[in-house]
C-alpha positions as CSV (number, residue, x, y, z in Angstrom):
1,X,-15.2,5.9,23.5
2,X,-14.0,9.1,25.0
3,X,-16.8,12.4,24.9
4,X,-15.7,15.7,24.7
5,X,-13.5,17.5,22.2
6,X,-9.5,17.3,23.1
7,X,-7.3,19.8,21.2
8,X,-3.4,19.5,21.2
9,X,-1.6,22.4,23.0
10,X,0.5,23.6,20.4
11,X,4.6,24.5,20.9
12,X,5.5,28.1,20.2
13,X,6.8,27.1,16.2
14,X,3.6,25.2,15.5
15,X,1.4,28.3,16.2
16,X,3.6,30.4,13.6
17,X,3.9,27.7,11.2
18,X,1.1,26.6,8.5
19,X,0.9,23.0,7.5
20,X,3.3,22.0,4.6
21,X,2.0,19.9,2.1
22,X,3.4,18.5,-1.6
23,X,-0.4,18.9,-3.6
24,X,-1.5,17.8,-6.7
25,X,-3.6,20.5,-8.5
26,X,-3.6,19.3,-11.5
27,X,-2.6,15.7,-13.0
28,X,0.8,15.7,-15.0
29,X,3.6,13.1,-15.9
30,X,5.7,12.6,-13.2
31,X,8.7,14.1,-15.2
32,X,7.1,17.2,-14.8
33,X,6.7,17.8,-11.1
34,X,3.5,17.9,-11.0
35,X,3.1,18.4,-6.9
36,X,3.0,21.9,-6.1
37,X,4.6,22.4,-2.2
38,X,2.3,24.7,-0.4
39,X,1.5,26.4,2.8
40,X,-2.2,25.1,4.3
41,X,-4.3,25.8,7.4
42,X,-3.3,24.2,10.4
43,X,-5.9,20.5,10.3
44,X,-8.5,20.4,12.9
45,X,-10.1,17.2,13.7
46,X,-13.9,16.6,13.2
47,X,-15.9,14.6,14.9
48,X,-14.4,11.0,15.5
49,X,-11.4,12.4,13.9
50,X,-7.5,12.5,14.8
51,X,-4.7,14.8,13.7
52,X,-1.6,13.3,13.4
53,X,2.1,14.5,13.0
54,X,3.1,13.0,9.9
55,X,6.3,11.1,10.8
56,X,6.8,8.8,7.6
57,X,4.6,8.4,4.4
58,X,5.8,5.6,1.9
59,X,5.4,6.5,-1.9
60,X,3.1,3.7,-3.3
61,X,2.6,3.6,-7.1
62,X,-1.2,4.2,-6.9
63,X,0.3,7.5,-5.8
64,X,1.9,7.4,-9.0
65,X,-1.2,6.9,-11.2
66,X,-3.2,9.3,-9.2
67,X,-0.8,11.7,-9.9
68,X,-0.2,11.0,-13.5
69,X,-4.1,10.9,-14.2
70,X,-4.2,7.2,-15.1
71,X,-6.7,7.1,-11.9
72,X,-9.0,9.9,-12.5
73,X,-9.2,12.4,-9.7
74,X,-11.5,12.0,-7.7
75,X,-11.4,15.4,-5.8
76,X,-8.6,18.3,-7.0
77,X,-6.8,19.7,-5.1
78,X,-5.8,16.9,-3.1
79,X,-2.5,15.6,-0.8
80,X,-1.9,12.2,-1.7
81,X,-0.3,9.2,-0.1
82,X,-1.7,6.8,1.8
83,X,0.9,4.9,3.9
84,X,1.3,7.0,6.7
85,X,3.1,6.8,10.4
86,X,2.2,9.5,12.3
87,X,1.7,11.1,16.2
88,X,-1.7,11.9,17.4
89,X,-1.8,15.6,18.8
90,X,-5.4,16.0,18.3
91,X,-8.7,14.3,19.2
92,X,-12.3,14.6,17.7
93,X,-15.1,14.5,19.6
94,X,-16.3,11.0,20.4
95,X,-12.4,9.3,20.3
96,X,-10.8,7.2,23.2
97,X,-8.7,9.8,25.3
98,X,-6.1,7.1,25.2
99,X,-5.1,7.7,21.6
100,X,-3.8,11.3,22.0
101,X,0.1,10.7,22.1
102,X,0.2,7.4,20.5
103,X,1.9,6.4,16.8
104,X,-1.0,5.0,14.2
105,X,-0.8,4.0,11.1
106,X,-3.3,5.4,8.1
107,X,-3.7,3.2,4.6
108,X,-5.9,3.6,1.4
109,X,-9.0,2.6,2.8
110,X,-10.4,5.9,4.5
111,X,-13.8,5.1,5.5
112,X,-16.8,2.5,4.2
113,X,-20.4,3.1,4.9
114,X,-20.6,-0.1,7.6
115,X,-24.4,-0.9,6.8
116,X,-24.1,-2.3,2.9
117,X,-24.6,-5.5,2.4
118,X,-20.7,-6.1,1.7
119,X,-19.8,-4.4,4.7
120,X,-21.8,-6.8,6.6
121,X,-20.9,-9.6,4.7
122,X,-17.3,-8.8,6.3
123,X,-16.2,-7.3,2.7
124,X,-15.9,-3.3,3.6
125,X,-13.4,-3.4,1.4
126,X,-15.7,-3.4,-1.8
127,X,-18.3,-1.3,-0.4
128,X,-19.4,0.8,-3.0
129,X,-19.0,3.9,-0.4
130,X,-15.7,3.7,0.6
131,X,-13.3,6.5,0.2
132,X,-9.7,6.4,0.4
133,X,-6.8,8.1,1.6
134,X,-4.8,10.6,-0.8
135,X,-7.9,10.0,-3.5
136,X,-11.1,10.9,-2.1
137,X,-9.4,12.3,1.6
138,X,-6.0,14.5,2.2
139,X,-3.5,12.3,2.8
140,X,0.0,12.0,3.8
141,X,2.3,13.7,1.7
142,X,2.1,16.9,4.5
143,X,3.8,17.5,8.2
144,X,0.2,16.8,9.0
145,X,-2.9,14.3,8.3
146,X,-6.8,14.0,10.0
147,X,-7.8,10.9,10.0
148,X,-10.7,8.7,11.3
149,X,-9.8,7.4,14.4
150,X,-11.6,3.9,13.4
151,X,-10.0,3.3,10.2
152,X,-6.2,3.8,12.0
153,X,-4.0,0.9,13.6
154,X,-1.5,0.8,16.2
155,X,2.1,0.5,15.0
156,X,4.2,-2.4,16.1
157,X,6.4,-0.1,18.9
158,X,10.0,-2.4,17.5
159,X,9.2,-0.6,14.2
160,X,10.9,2.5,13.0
161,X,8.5,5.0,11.2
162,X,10.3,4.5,7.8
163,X,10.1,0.8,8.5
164,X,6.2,0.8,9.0
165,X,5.2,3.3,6.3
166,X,5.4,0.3,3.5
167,X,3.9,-2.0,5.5
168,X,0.3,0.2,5.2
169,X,-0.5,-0.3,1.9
170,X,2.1,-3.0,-0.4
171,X,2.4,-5.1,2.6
172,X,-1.4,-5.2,3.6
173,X,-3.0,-5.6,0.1
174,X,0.2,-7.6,-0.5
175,X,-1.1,-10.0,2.7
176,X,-4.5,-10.0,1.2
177,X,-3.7,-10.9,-2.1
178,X,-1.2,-13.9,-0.8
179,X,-4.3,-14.7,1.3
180,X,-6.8,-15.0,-1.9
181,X,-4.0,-17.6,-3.3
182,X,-5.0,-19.9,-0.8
183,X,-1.0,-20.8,-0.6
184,X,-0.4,-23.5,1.8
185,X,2.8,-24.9,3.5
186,X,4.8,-26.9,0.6
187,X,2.8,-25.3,-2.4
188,X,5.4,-23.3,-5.0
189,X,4.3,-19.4,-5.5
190,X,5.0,-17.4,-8.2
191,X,5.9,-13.6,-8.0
192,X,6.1,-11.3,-11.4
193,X,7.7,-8.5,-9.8
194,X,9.5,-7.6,-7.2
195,X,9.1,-4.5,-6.1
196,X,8.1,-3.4,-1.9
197,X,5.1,-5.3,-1.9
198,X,6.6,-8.8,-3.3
199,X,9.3,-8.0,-1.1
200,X,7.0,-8.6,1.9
201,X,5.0,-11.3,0.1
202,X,7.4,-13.2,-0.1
203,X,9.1,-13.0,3.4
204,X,5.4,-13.8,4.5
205,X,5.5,-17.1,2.0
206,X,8.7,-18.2,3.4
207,X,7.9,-18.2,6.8
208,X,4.5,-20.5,6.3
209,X,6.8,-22.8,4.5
210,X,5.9,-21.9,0.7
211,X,8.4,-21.9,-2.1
212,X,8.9,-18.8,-3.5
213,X,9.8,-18.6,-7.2
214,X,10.2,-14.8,-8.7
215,X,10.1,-13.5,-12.4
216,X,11.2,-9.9,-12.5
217,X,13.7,-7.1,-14.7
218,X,16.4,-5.3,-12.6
219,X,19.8,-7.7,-11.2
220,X,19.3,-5.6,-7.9
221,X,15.6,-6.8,-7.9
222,X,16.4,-10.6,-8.7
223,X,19.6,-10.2,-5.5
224,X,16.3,-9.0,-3.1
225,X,14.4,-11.8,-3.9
226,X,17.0,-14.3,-3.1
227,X,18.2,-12.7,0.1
228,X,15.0,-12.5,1.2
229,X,15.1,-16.6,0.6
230,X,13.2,-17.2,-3.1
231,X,13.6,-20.6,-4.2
232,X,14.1,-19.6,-7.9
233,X,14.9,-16.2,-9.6
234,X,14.1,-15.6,-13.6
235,X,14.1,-13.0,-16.3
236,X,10.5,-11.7,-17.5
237,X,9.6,-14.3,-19.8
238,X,11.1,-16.8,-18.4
239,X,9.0,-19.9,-17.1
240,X,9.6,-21.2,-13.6
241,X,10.9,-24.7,-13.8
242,X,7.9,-26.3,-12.3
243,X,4.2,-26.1,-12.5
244,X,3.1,-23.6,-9.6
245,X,-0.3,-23.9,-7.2
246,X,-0.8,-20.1,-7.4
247,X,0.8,-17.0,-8.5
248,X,0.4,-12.9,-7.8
249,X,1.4,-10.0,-10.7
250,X,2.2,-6.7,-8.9
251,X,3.0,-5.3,-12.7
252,X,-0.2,-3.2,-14.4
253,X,0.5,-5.1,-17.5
254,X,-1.9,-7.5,-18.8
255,X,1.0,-9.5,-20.3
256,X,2.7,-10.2,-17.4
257,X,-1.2,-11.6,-16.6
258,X,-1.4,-14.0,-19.2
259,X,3.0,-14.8,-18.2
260,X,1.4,-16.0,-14.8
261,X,-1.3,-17.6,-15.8
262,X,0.9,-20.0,-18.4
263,X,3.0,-21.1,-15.3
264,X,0.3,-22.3,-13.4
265,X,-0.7,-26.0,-12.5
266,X,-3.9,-27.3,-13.3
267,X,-6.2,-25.6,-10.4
268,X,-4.2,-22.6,-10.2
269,X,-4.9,-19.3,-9.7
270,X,-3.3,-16.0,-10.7
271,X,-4.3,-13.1,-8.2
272,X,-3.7,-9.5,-9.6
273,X,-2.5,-7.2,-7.6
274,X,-3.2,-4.0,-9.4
275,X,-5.7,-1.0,-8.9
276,X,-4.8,-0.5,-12.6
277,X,-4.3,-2.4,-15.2
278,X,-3.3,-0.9,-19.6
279,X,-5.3,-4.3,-20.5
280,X,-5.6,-8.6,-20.5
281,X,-4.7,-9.3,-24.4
282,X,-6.7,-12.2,-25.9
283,X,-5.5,-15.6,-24.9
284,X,-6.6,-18.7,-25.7
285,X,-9.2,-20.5,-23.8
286,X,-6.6,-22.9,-23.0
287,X,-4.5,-21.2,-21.0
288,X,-7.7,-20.9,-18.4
289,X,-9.1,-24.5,-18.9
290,X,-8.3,-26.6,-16.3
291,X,-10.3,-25.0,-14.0
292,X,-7.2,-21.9,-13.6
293,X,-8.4,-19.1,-12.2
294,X,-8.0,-15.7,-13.0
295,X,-8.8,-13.1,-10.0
296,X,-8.6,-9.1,-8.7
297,X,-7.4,-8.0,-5.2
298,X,-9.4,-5.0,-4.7
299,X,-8.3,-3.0,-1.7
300,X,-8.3,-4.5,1.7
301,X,-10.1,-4.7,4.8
302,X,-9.1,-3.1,8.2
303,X,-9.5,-7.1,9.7
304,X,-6.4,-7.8,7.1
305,X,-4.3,-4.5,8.5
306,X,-4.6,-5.8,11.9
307,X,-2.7,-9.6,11.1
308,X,-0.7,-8.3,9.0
309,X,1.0,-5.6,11.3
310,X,1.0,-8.8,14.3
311,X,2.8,-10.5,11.8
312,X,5.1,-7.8,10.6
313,X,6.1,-7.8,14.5
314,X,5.9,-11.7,14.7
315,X,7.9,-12.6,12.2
316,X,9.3,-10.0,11.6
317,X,8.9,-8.7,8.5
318,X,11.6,-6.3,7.4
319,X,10.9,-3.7,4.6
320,X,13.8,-1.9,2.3
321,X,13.6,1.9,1.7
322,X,14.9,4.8,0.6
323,X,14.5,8.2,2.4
324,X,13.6,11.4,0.9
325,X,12.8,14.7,2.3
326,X,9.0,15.5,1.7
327,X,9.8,18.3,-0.7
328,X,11.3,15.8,-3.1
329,X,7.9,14.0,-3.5
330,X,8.5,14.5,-6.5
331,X,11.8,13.1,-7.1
332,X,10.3,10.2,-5.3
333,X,7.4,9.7,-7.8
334,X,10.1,9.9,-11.1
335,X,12.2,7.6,-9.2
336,X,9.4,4.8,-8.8
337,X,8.5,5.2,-12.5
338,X,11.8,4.8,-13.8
339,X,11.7,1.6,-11.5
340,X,15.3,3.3,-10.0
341,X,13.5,3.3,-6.2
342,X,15.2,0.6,-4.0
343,X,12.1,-1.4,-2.3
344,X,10.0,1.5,-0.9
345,X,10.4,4.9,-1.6
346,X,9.5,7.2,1.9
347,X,8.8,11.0,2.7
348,X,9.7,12.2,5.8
349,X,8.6,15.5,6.7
């Protein structure tokens, strides 16, 4: 590791200009705007720390239910996102000299404690001490965002900014939550939704040979799934056509759980991949017996950030976005609600 302090030299308009940021102050449905653009202090970077020049921060519907107040706050007031690209211009003391200059990528998970039993156990990403980007830490919905310099990943250099931004959060707990299916080459995966992060699930599925079978709303939805090479595209409520090994439900509705869980083989599992979820209505026993398994993905590690981003540049995986200007954060967040945002909504300062 590098010693010393390194501060960016700053260009003539960075010295007169504050960071810009889209804040939340105060939770609010999304039809009511409730980030508030501002004027901050210029960041400084703390020890192991890095201030980065925000080029690209992906809206992720987390965002959405922080925002909202389904997530309660855990800090106000706070800059959220959590799928950021951005330039290093500044180092903390105690960070490799090398970084300065170079793009990184920030997601949720902001820091763990590293000593916990779960940490050690290789699972940092339920340590009970974590904190995470755009909750508990500013994040990137700003020109600027600090960051520790151990919890950020080189970007694949063949991938644009805008590219990479949905790739830091849908696409990492997306590879984690494919992972926990245990999905191998021949198997038959189900998807209930198709939104940024089934998006990349399933180009991931493809390549290792699984078939792909996708139950979501939206025609423009159901043409994304087959383009990107699904073997069979239904309606909510409708049942694939054969018995599936595993299934994942991006959706936070408990229906959709129980939808998943009805369409799996005997041994199957159903992986949810939601931070929140309104509830699991009651179900018969049958529907689990069989020994079906119900189970949460619950953030992700920084091991699972690192193979998915070689994979993103191996196989590659391709994301689809729409752009916005950072001051339409807002429009961005009532666009993803509406379910109107085509793959992954990004900010671009």
């Amino acid at each position: 590791m590098g010693q010393g302090y390194r501060r960016r030299t700053p260009s003539p308009r960075a010295q007169n200009c504050a960071m810009e940021a889209m804040r939340l102050d105060r939770p609010a449905a999304a039809e009511l705007s409730p980030l508030q653009r501002v004027q901050m202090p210029d960041p400084t970077a703390g020890p192991g720390e890095v201030v980065l020049q925000v080029l690209a921060c992906a809206v992720c519907r987390t965002d959405l239910q922080i925002a909202e107040g389904d997530l309660a706050a855990r800090r106000l007031p706070v800059v959220p996102g959590h799928q950021v690209v951005g330039r290093v211009l500044e180092l903390g003391r105690g960070v490799a000299p090398e970084l300065l200059g170079r793009t990184l990528g920030v997601g949720w998970l902001a820091s763990t404690c590293g000593v916990c039993d779960l940490c050690r156990r290789g699972l940092e990403n339920l340590c009970r001490s974590a904190r995470f980007t755009g909750w508990d830490r500013d994040g990137g919905y700003a020109t600027h965002a600090v960051a520790l310099a151990d919890f950020c990943y080189p970007m694949p250099e063949d991938l644009a900014p805008d590219d990479a931004a949905p790739l830091l959060c849908g696409g990492i707990i997306g590879y984690r939550a494919y992972r926990l299916t245990g999905a191998r080459q021949g198997d038959k995966l189900g998807l209930y939704g198709f939104g940024a992060s089934a998006l990349l699930v399933c180009q991931l599925a493809v390549h290792f040979g699984v078939s792909v079978y996708v139950v979501t709303r939206g025609e423009e939805a159901k043409l994304r799934a087959r383009a990107a090479g699904a073997t069979w595209v239904g309606a909510l409520g409708e049942r694939p056509p054969v018995p599936l090994q595993a299934a994942i439900t991006f959706a936070p509705v408990g229906s959709v759980v129980l939808e998943a869980l009805r369409s799996v083989d005997r041994g199957g599992v159903v992986v949810v991949n939601a931070i929140h979820l309104d509830c699991v209505p009651e179900f018969p026993y049958e529907d689990l017996y069989w020994e079906r398994r119900l189970v949460s993905v619950a953030n992700f590690t920084r091991s699972d950030s690192s193979e998915l981003l070689r994979l993103a540049a191996e196989i590659p995986i391709r994301t689809t976005h729409e752009n916005h200007p950072l001051v339409d954060a807002n429009l961005a967040l009532q666009r993803l609600k509406g379910d109107r945002v085509d793959g992954a909504a990004v900010l671009i300062p």
